[in-house]
Structure formats: C-alpha cells, structure tokens
C-alpha positions as CSV (number, residue, x, y, z in Angstrom):
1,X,-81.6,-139.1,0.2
2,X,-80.8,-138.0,3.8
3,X,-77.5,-136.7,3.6
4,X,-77.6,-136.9,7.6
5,X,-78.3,-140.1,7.4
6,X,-75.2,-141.0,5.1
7,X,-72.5,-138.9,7.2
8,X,-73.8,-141.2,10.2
9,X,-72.9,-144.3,8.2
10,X,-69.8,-143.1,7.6
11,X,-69.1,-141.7,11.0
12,X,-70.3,-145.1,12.2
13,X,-67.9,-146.8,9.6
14,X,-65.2,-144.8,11.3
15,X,-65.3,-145.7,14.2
16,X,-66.0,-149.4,13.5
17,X,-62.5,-149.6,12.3
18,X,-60.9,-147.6,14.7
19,X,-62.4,-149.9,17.4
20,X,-61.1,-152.6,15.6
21,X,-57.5,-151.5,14.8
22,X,-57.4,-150.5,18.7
23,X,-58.9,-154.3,20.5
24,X,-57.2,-156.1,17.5
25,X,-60.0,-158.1,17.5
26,X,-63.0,-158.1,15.3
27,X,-65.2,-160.2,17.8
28,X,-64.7,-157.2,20.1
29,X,-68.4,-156.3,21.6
30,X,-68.0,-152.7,20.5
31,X,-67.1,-153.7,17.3
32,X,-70.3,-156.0,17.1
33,X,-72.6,-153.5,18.3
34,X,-71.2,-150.9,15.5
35,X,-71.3,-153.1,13.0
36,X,-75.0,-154.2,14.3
37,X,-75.8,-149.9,14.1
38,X,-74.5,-149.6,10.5
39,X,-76.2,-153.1,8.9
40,X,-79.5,-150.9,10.4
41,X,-78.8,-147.9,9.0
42,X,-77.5,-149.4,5.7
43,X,-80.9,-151.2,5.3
44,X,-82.5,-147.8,5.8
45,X,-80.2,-146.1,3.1
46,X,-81.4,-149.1,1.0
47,X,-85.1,-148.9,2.0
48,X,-85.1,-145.2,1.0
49,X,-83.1,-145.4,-2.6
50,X,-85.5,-148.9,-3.5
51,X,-88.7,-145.9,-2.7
52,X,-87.0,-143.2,-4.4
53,X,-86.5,-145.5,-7.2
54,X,-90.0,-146.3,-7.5
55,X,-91.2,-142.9,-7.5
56,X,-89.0,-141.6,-10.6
C-alpha cells in the first residue's frame, strides 16, 4: 500500500473539514471539490487493496 497515498487522504480529509467548520456550509465549492479529490483517491486506495488481495 502507498503509504503516500494514505497520508494525502488524510491530509485531504483534514482539510475537508476544516473548510467546512470555517464556510459553515457543506455545499461550499471547496468543500465539493475536496470531497470530489478524496472519493478519487479513496477509489484508488480501494483499487489497490482489491489487487493486493488478489495476488496473496
């Protein structure tokens, strides 16, 4: 697994709900386009354990 990978998601995550508590709005664009960033990046963390789970 990527551990690079995984400390973006989390980064990401961060600052998803930072930007949230700050607008005080989850529609906030920002918000949207983090949460858009981590759904991609969560399917790639998923896409990698499903092929790492094959191979073993």
């Amino acid at each position: 697994m990527d551990k690079h990978l995984l400390l973006q998601l989390e980064r990401l995550r961060n600052e998803m709900v930072k930007t949230a508590i700050t607008e005080q709005n989850l529609l906030h664009r920002d918000v949207l386009v983090l949460s858009q960033t981590l759904d991609e990046i969560i399917v790639r963390v998923q896409s990698e354990r499903r092929t790492l789970a094959k191979v073993t």
